[in-house]
VOSESE-368751 format. One record per residue (C-alpha): residue in three letters; chain; x, y, z. Coordinates in nm, 2 decimals, always signed. Example, Ala and Ser with C-alpha at 12.3 -4.5 7.8 and 13.67 -1.06 7.14 Angstrom:
# VOSESE-368751
PT,ALA,A,+1.23,-0.45,+0.78
PT,SER,A,+1.37,-0.11,+0.71
# end
This chain:
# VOSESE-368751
PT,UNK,A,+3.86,+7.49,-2.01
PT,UNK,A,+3.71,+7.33,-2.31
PT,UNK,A,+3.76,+7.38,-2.66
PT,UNK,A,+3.50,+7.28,-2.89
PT,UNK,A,+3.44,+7.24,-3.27
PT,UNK,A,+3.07,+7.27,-3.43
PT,UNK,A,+3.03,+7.06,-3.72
PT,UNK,A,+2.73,+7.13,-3.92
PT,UNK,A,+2.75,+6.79,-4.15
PT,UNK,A,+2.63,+6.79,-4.51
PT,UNK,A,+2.36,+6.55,-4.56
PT,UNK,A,+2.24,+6.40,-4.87
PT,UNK,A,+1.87,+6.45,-4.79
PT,UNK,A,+1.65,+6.75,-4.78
PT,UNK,A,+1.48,+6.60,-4.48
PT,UNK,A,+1.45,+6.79,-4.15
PT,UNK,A,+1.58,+6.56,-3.90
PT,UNK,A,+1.55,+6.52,-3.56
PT,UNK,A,+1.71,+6.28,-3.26
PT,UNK,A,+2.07,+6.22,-3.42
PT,UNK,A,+2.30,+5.94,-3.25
PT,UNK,A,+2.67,+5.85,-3.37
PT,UNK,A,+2.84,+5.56,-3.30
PT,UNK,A,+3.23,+5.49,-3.41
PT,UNK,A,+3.26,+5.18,-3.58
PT,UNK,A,+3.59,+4.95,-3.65
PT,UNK,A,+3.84,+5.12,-3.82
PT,UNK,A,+3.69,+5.49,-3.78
PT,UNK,A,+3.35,+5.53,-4.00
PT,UNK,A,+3.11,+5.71,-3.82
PT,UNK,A,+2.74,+5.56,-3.77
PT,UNK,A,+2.46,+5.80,-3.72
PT,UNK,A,+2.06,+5.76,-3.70
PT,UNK,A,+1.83,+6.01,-3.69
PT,UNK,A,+1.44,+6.05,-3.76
PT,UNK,A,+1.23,+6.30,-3.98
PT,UNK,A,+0.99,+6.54,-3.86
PT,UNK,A,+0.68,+6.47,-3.94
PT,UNK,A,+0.51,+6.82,-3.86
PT,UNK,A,+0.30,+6.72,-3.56
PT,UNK,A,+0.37,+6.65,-3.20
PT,UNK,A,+0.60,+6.38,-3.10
PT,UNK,A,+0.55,+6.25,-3.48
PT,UNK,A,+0.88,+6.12,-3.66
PT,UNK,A,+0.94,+5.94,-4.00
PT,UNK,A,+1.10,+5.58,-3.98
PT,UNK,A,+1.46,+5.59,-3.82
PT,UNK,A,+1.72,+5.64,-4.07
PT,UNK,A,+2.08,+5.60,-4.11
PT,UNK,A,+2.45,+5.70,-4.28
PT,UNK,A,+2.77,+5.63,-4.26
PT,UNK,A,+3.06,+5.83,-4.31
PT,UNK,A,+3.43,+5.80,-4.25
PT,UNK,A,+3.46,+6.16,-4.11
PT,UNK,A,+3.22,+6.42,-3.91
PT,UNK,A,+3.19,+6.68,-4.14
PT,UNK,A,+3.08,+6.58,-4.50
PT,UNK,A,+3.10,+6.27,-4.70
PT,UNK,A,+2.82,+6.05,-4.55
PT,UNK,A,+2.64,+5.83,-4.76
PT,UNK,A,+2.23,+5.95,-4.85
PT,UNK,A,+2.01,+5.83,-4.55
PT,UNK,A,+1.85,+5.53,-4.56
PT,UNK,A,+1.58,+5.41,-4.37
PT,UNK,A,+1.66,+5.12,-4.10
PT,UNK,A,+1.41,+4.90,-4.28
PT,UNK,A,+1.33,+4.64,-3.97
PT,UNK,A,+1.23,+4.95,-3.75
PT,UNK,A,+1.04,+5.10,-4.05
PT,UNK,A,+0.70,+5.22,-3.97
PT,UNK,A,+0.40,+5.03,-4.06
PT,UNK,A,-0.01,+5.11,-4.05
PT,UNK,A,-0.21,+4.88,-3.81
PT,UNK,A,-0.56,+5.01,-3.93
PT,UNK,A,-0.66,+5.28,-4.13
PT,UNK,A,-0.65,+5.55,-3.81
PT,UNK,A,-0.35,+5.38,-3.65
PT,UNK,A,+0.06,+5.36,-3.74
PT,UNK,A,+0.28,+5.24,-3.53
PT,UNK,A,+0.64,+5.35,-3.56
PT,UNK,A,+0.97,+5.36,-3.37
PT,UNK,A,+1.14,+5.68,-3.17
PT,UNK,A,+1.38,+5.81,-2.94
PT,UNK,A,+1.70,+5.60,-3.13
PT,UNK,A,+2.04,+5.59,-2.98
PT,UNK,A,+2.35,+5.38,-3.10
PT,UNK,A,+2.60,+5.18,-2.90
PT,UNK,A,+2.87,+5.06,-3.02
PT,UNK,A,+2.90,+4.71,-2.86
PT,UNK,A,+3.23,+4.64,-2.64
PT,UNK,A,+3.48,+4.33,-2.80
PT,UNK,A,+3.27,+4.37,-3.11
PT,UNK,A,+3.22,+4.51,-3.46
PT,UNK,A,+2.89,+4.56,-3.41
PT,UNK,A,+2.60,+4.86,-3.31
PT,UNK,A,+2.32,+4.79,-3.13
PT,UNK,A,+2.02,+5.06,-3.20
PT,UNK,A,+1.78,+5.06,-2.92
PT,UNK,A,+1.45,+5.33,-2.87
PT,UNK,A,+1.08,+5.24,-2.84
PT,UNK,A,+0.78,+5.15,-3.03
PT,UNK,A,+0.52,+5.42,-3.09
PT,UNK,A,+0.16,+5.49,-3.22
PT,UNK,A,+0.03,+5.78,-3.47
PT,UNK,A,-0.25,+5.86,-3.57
PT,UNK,A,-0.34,+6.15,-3.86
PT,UNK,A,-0.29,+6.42,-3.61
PT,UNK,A,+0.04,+6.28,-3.49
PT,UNK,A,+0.18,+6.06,-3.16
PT,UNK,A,-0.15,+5.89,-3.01
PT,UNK,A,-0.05,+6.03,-2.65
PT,UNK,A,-0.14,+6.39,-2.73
PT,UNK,A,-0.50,+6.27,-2.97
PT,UNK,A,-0.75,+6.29,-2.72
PT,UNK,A,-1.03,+6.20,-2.95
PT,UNK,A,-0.83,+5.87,-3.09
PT,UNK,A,-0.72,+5.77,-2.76
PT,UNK,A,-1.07,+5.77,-2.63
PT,UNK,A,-1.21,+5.52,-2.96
PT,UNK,A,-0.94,+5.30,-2.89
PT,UNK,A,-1.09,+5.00,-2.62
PT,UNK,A,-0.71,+4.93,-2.48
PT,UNK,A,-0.40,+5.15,-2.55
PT,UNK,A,-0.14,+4.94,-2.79
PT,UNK,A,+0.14,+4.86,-2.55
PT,UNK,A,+0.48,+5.05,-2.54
PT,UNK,A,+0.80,+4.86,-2.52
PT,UNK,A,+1.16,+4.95,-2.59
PT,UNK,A,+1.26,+4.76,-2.94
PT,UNK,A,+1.60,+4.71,-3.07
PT,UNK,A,+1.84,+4.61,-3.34
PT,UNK,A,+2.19,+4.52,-3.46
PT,UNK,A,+2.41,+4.71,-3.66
PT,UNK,A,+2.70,+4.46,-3.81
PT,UNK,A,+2.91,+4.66,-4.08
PT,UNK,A,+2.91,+4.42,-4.30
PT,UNK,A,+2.56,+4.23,-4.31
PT,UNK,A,+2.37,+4.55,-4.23
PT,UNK,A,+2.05,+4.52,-3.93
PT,UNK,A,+1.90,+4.23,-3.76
PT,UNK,A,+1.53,+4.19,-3.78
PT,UNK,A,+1.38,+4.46,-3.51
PT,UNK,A,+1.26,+4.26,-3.20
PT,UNK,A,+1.06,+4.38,-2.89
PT,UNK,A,+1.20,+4.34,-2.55
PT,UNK,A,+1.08,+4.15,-2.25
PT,UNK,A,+1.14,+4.15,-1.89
PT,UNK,A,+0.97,+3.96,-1.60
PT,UNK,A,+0.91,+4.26,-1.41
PT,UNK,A,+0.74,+4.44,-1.71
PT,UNK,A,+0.48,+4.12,-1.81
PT,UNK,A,+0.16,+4.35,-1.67
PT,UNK,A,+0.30,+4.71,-1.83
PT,UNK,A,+0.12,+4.86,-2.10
PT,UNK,A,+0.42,+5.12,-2.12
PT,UNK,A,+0.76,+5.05,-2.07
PT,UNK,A,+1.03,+5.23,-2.25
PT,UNK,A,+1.41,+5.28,-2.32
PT,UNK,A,+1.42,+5.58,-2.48
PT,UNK,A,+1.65,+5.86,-2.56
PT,UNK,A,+1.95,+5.71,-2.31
PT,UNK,A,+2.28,+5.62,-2.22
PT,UNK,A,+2.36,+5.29,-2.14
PT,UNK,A,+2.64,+5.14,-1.94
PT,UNK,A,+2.85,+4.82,-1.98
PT,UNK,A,+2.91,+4.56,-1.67
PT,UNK,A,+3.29,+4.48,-1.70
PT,UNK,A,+3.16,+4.11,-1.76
PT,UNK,A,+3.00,+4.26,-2.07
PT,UNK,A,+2.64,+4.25,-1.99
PT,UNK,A,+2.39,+4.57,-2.06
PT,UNK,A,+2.24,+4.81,-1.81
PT,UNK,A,+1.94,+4.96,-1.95
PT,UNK,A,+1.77,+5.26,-1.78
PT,UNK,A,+1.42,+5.27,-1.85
PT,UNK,A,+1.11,+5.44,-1.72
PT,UNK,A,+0.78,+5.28,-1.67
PT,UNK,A,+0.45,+5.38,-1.61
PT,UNK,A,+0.32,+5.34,-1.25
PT,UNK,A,-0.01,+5.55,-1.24
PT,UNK,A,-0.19,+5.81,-1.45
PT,UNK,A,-0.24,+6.24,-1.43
PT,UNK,A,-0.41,+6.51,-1.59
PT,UNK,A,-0.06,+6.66,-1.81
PT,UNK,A,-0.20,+6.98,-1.97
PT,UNK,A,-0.55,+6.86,-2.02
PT,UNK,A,-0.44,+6.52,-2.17
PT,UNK,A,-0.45,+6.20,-1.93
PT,UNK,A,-0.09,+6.12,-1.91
PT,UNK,A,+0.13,+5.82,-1.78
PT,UNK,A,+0.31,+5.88,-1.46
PT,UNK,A,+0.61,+5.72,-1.46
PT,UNK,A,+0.95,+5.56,-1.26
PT,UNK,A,+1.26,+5.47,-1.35
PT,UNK,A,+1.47,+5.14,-1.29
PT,UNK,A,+1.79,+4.99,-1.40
PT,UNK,A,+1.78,+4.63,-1.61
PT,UNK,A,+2.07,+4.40,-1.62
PT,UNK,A,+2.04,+4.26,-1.95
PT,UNK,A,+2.27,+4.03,-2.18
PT,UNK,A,+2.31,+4.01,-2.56
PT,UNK,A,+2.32,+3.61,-2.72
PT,UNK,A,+2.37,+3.65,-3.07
PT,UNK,A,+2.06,+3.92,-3.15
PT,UNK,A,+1.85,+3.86,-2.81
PT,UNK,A,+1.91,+4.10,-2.59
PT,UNK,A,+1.75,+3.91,-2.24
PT,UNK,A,+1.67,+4.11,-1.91
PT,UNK,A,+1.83,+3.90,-1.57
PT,UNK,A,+1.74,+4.11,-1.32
PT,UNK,A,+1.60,+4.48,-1.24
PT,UNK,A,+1.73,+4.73,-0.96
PT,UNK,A,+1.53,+4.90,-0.70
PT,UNK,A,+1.26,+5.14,-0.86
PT,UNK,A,+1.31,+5.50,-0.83
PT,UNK,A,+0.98,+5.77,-0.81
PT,UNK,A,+0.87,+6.11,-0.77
PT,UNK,A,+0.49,+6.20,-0.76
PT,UNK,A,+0.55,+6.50,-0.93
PT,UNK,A,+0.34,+6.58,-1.28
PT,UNK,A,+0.48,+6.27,-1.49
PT,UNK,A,+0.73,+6.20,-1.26
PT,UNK,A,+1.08,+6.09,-1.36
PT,UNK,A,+1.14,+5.98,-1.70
PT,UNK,A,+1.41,+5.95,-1.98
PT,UNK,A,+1.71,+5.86,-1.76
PT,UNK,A,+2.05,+5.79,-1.84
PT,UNK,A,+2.35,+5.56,-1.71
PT,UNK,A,+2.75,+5.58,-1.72
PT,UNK,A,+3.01,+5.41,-1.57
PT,UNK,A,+3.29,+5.58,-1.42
PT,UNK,A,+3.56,+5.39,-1.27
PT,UNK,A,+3.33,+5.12,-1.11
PT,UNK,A,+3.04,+5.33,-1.03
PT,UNK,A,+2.72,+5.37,-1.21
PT,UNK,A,+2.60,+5.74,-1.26
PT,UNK,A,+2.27,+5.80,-1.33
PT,UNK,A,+2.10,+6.12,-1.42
PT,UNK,A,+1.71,+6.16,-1.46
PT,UNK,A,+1.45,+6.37,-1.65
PT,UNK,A,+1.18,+6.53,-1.40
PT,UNK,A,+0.86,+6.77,-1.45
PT,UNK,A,+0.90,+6.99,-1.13
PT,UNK,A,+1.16,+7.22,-1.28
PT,UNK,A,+1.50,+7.02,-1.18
PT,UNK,A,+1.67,+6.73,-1.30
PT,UNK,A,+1.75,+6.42,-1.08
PT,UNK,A,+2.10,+6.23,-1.01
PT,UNK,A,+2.23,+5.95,-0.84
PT,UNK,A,+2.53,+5.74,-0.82
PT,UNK,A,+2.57,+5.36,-0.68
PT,UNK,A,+2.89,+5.07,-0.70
PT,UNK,A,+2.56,+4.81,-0.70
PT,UNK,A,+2.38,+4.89,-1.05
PT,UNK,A,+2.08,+4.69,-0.86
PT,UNK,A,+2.06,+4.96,-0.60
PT,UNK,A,+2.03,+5.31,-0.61
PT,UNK,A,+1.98,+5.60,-0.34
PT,UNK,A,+1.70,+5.84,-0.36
PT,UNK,A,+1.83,+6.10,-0.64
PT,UNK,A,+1.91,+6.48,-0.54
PT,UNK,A,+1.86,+6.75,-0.74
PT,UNK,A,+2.11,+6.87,-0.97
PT,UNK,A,+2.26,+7.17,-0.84
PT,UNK,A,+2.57,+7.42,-0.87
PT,UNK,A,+2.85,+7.38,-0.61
PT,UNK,A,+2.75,+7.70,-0.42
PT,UNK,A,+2.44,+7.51,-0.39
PT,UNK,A,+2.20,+7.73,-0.62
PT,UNK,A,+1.96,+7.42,-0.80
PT,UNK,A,+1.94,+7.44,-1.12
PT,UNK,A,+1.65,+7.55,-1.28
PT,UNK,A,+1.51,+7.33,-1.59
PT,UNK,A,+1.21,+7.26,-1.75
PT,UNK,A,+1.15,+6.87,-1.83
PT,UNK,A,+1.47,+6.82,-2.06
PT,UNK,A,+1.71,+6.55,-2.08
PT,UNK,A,+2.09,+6.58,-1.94
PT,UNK,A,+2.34,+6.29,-2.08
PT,UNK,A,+2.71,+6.22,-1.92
PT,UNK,A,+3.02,+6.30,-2.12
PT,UNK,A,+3.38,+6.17,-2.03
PT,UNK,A,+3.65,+6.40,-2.13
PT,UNK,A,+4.05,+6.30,-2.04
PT,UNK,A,+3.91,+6.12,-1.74
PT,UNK,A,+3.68,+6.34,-1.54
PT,UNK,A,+3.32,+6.38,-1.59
PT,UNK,A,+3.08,+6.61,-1.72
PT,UNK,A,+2.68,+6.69,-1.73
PT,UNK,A,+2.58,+6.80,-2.09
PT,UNK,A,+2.24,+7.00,-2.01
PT,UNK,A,+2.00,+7.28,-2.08
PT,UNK,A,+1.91,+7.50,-1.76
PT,UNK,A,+1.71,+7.85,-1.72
PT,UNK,A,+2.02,+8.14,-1.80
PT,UNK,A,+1.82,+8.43,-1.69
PT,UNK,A,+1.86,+8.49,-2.07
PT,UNK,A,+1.70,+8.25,-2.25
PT,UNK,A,+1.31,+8.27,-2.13
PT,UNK,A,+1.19,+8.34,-2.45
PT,UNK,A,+1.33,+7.95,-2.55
PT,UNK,A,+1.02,+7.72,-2.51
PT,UNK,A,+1.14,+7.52,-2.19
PT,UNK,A,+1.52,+7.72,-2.18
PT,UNK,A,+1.61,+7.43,-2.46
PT,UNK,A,+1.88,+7.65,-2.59
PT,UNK,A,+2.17,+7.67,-2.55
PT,UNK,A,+2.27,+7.34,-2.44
PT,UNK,A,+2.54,+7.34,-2.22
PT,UNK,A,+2.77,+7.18,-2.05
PT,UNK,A,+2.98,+7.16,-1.66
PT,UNK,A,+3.23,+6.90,-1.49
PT,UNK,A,+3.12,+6.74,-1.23
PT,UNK,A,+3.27,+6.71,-0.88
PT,UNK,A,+3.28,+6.34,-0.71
PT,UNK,A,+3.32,+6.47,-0.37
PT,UNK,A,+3.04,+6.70,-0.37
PT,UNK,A,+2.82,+6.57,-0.57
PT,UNK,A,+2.73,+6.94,-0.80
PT,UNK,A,+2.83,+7.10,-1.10
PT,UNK,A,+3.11,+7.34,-1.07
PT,UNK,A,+2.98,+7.62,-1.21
PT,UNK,A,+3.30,+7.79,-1.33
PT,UNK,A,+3.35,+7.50,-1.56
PT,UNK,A,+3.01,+7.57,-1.74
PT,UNK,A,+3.04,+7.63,-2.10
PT,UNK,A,+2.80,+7.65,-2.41
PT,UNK,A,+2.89,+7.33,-2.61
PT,UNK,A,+2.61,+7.41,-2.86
PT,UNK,A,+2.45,+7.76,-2.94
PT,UNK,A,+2.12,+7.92,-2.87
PT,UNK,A,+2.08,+8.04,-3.26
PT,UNK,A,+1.79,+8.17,-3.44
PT,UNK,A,+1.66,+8.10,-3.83
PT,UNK,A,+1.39,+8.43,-3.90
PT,UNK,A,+1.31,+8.53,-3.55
PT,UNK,A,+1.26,+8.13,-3.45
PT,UNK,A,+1.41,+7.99,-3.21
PT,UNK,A,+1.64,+7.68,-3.25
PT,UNK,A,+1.51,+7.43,-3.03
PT,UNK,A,+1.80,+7.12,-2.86
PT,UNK,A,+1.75,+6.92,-2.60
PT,UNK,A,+1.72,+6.55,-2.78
PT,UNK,A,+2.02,+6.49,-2.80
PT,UNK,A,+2.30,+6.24,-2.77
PT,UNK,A,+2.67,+6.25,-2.59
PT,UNK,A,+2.96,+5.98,-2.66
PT,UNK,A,+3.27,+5.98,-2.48
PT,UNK,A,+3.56,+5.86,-2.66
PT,UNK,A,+3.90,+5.62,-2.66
PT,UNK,A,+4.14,+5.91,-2.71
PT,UNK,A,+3.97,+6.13,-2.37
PT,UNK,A,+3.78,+6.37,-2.65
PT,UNK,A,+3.36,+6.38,-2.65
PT,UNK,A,+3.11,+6.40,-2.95
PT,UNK,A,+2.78,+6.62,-2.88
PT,UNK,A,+2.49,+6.56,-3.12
PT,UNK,A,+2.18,+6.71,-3.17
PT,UNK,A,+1.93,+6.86,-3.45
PT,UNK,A,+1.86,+7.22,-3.37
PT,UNK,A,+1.43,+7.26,-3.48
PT,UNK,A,+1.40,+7.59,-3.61
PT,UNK,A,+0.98,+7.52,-3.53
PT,UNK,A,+0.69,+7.83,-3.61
PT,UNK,A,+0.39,+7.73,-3.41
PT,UNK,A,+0.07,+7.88,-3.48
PT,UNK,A,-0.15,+7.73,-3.21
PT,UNK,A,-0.09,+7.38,-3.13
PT,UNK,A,+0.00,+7.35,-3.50
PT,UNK,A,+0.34,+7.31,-3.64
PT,UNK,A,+0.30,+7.54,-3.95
PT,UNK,A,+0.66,+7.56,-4.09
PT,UNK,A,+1.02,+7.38,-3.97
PT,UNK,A,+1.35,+7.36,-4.07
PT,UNK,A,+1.60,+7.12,-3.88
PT,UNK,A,+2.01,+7.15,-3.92
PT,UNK,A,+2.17,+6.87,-3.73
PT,UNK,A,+2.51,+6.94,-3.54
PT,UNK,A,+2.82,+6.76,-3.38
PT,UNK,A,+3.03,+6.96,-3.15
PT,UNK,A,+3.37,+6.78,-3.07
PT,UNK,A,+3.46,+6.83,-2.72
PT,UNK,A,+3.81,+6.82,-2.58
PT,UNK,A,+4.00,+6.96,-2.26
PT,UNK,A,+4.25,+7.20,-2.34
PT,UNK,A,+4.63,+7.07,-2.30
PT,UNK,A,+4.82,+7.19,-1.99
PT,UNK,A,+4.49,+7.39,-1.85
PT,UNK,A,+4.36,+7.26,-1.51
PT,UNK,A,+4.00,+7.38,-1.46
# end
């Protein structure tokens, strides 16, 4: 079994953040990012960032990651930058920061303002954007990324996901792309894909070399927010879908992937989710899905987004064994609301122990309006138990 530790870490900030990442820097300070809520939809403050040298208290106040800080395009129009995660980059001292560019308008994200979206004569284009963390000289200047296969796509994104390392040091990124359009709960919606990019980092410039097979699903807004670990020589990756499962698969050849399968328990019950994210989490050398699934006792949680939990996975069968399943952070409640996880962020490390983060969103909804939050951000530190075989 597991034994795990809930941190609740004191913050100097009475911001209610969302979409926390760590990262371990050189000689043990922690590095996390996170964004505000903004009180709409999809709408976040400018990333922002502390450092502290334990996981508990002690970081230093947030402060915004100034070339990712968001900045008006016209009086109606913002664009800003979400879905953050930090990597700590292999044979260096340095964190790279990667999420996407995206647009806001009074009401909140531009995707979900009909009225906006209609004025507009072209939709601003969505990229992934990035930038370096270096301990001592602080953040590179934010740059946009390009890749040959993406030249023609308005919306293109690396967001919210794990990324894998080659063993010569280059950068697989999983991203998802748009590939046709749907009607998504009354809003015209991208439908998108996923693929893997090879990519390699020259001083600041990331560059894309080549791109693997492209994976789909006609389903809703098909597959989206995927993520990528490698696990002795193979590349694992897990996929966010809208037809009530999540999606896996697993290739030696980063460039080519099988069709993905539906995650599912070893006695071959699927399991039931509702368009969230699952992440991969390496603990004393076997692996592990970190998830959020339908409990038959969490229905009243908008899309079963709590508790988030968390099962090894079996190599030889390809499931979840669902005796391993445990809650690795809790389904709570703040005055009768809900606390709401799901963007959240996993990172396996050196000494076979794991770090869960995520911001519970303690949300009361009146409507389609946000009408009061509150936001506690968390760290679980995972570990196997000594001498227990599970």
């Amino acid at each position: 079994m597991l034994q795990i530790k809930v941190i609740k870490p004191g913050l100097k900030s009475s911001g209610d953040y969302f979409h926390p990442s760590v990262a371990l820097l050189p000689g043990g300070d922690w590095l996390m990012c996170m964004q505000a809520l903004a009180g709409h939809s999809d709408h976040y403050g400018s990333p922002e960032y502390c450092v502290s040298s334990e996981l508990g208290d002690g970081w230093s106040a947030p402060s915004v990651i100034l070339p990712m800080e968001s900045h008006a395009l016209s009086a109606e129009l913002t664009e800003g930058v979400a879905d953050v995660r930090l990597f700590a980059l292999p044979g260096s001292t340095r964190v790279l920061a990667i999420g996407c560019n995206t647009f806001y308008t009074a009401k909140g994200a531009l995707a979900w303002d009909k009225e906006a979206a209609r004025s507009l004569q072209a939709p601003p284009r969505q990229v992934p954007v990035y930038s370096i963390y270096n301990p001592g000289s602080g953040w590179s200047p934010m740059r946009k990324l390009e890749a040959p296969s993406m030249v023609s796509c308005d919306n293109w994104r690396v967001a919210c996901a794990q990324l894998a390392f080659t063993p010569e040091g280059q950068i697989l990124l999983p991203v998802y792309f748009e590939t046709g359009r749907v009607e998504f709960y009354g809003h015209d919606s991208p439908q998108f894909s996923v693929c893997v990019m090879q990519a390699v980092l020259q001083g600041d410039d990331l560059s894309i070399l080549n791109s693997s097979n492209v994976l789909s699903h006609p389903v809703a807004r098909g597959f989206c927010e995927p993520s990528l670990y490698d696990y002795h020589g193979e590349y694992f990756l897990t996929i966010r879908a809208e037809d009530g499962r999540g999606y896996w698969s697993c290739s030696a050849d980063p460039m080519h992937f099988p069709e993905p399968r539906p995650w599912s328990f070893s006695d071959g019950e699927l399991l039931k989710m509702s368009s969230t994210q699952q992440h991969w989490l390496e603990l004393n050398g076997k692996l592990y899905l970190v998830y959020t699934r339908d409990t038959g006792k969490n229905s009243d949680v908008m899309r079963f987004r709590a508790p988030l939990l968390i099962a090894r996975f079996d190599l030889e069968t390809g499931t979840l064994d669902r005796n391993s399943e445990q809650v690795v952070l809790p389904h709570e409640t703040r005055d009768g609301v809900h606390g709401l996880l799901g963007n959240f962020h996993c990172l396996s490390l050196p000494d076979g122990s794991g770090i869960v983060v995520d911001a519970a969103a303690f949300l009361k909804v009146r409507g389609d309006d946000i009408v009061g939050q509150y936001t506690e951000v968390w760290i679980a530190q995972v570990q196997e138990v000594t001498g227990v075989s599970i």
